[in-house]
N, C-alpha and C positions, 0 to 999 in steps of 0.2 A: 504494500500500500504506500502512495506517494504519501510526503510531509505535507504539511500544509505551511503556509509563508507568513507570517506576522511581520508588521513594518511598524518601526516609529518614526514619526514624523517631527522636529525638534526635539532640545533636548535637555531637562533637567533634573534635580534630585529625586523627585517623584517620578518622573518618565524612566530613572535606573530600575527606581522599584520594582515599577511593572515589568520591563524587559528584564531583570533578574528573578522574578517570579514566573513569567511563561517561559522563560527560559529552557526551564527544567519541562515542561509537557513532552510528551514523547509521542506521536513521529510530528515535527516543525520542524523549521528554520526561519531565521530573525536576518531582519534587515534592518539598517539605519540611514535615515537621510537629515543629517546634520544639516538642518537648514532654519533660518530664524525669519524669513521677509521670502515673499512671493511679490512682491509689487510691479515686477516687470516678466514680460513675455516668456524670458526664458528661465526664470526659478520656478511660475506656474506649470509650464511644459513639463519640467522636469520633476516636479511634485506628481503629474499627472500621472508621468511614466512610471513612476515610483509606486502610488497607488495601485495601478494596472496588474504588477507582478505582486502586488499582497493579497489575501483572500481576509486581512481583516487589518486597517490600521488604527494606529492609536497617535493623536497628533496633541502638541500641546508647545502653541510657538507662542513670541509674545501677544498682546493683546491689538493693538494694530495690526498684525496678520492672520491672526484667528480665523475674522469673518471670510478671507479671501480665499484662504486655504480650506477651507470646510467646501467651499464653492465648488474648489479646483475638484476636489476627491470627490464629496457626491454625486457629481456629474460621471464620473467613471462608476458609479455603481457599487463599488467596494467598499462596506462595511466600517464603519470607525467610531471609534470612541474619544470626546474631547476633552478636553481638561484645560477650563477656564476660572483660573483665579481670581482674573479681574469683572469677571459677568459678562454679559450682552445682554446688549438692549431688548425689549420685545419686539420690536420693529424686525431688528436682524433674523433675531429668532425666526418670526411669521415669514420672512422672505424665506430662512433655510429649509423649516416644513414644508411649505409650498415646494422647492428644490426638492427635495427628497420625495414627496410622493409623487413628484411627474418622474424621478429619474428612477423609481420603486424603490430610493434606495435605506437602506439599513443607519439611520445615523443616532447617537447616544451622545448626554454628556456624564461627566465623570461625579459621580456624588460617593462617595467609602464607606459616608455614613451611614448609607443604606444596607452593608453587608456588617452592621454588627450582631452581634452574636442576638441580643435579648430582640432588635428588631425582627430578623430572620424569625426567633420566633414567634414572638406575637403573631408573626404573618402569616405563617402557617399555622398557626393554630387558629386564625381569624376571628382573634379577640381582642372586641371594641374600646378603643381608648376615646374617653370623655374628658380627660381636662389635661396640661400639658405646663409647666411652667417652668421656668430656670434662668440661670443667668450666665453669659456665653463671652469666653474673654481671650483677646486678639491681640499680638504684638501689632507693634505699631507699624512694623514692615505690612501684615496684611491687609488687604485693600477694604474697604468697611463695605463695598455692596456683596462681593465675593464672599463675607465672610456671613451676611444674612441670608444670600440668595442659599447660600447651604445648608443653613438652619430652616428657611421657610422650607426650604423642598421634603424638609426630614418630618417636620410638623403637619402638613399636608400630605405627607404618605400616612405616614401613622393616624393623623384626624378621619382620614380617607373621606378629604371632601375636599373639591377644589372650588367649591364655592364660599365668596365671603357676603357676610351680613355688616359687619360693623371691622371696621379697622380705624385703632386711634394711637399714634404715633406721638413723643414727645423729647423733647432733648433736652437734657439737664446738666446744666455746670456748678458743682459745686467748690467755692473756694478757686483756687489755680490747678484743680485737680483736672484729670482730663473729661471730655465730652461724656456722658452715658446716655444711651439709648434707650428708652420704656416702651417697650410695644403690646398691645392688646390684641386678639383678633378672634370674634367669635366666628364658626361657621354653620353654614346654613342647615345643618345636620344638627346643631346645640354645641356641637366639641366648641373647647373655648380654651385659648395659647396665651399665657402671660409671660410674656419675656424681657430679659435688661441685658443690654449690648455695653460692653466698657472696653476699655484698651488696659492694658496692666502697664505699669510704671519700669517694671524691670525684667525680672525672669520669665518665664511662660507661664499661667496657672492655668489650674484646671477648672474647668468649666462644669454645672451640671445641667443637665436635662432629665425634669423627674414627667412621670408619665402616669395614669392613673385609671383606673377603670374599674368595673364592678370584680374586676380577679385581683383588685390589690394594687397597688404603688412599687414603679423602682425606677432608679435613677442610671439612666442610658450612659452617661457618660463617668461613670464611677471608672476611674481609671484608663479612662479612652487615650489622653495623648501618648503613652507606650504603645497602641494597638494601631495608633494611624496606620504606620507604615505595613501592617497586616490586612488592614481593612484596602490599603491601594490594593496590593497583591490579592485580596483574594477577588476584587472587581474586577481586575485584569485579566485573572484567570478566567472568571465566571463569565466575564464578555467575548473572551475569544472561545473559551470550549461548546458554549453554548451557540453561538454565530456558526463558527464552523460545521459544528452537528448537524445544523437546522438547513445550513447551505446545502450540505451532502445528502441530505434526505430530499430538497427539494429538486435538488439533478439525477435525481433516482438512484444516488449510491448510498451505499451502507452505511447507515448511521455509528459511529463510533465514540468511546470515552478515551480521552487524552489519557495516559497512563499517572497514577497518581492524583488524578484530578477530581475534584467533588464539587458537583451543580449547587450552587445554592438556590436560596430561596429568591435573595435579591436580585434584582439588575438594576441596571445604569439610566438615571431619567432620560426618558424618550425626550427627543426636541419639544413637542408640543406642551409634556411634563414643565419642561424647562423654560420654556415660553408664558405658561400661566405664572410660574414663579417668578421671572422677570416684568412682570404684569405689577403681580405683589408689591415686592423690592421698590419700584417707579411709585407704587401707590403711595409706601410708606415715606420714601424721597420726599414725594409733593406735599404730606402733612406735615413732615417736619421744615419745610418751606414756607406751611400757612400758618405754622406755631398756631395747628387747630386740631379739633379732631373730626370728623361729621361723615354721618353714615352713608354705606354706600350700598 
């Protein structure tokens, strides 16, 4: 049986993760295209070519190349997964869903949070969480829409409602200390998310995310920033073994498990996933612009 090709598209500490993590599946082979900027005829060509010979890429270039390079490879049809620290806009978003389902093609963005352990099972076990609340804290290197758009995604997987009722946003400075963020958001289902966004002063801390429902209370992020770089790899794994699988079965060949490899329960938010959450993110922007709150 032939390998199958995984490509990464740019390249950094999280992008080794991954390529160190499908590494090891057995039968592949990995490709690398060391590239940061598509802006001209010939990086996008050779992105293109690049794409054409992977049967799944994983791209994660700076934030001015992002949108161009998504462009470049969905149009080739091959499968990818992105990884955007800095966000995009909903506009973009709506332009790349539209792209993807004229070119049929397979496009994901990169969420880890989605493959932890207590989420995985809630989800299978498909039990209901009603109320959500915590407080989520960022060095000052992280970009602050990046760092909500992946909280909202995680709260609206787990609320599992992508509709909102009431979102009220507020931003408080105390003393010389830095900004904090107070976010509210009930949804149209009753679940209801109270959250506080802050930057930490020095080291990294930890953050928590408590979660609740009629089987009890526990707190998702007890111990999370040791498990990030677990949580990359196992998305990585989980998005190519499963992509590949799903390709081979729809060209009428035998479906296969990568040796070593375990399907999770998660995946990677779909574009349009990722488009309602960029929706969100703009919304909470604009209150904290009207220093208001008012329903929506």
């Amino acid at each position: 049986m032939n390998g199958s090709t995984i490509g990464f598209a740019g390249w950094s500490a999280e992008q080794e993760m991954r390529c160190n993590g499908v590494e090891t599946l057995r039968p592949m082979r990995i490709l690398r295209l060391p590239i940061d900027d598509v802006s001209d005829q010939h990086d996008s060509a050779l992105l293109a070519r690049f794409a054409d010979d992977c049967d799944v890429v994983f791209v994660e270039l700076p934030a001015h190349a992002t949108g161009s390079a998504l462009q470049t490879i969905i149009r080739t049809g091959t499968p990818l997964l992105a990884a955007m620290p800095g966000g995009m806009s909903q506009h973009e978003l709506r332009h790349l869903c539209r792209l993807a389902e004229e070119s049929k093609s397979i496009a994901a963005v990169s969420r880890p949070l989605r493959f932890l352990p207590t989420v995985e099972r809630i989800r299978a076990n498909d039990q209901k969480v009603d109320l959500i609340w915590g407080e989520f804290v960022r060095t000052a290197d992280q970009p602050r829409s990046g760092h909500i758009a992946e909280i909202v995604d995680l709260v609206v997987l787990l609320i599992g409602s992508r509709g909102i009722q009431r979102l009220d946003a507020k931003s408080i400075v105390e003393d010389d200390r830095a900004e904090t963020l107070v976010l509210s958001i009930r949804f149209q289902n009753t679940g209801l998310a109270v959250m506080r966004f802050r930057v930490c002063d020095g080291e990294p801390e930890n953050s928590t995310l408590n979660i609740s429902g009629s089987w009890g209370t526990v707190n998702l992020f007890d111990g999370v920033r040791p498990q990030l770089p677990e949580l990359i790899v196992a998305e990585a794994r989980a998005f190519a073994g499963r992509t590949i699988s799903d390709l081979r079965v729809a060209r009428g060949e035998e479906s296969f498990v990568f040796d070593g490899f375990r399907f999770h329960v998660g995946r990677p938010a779909a574009l349009d996933e990722a488009q309602d959450t960029a929706r969100v993110v703009e919304q909470i922007m604009e209150r904290l612009r009207q220093h208001d709150s008012l329903a929506i």
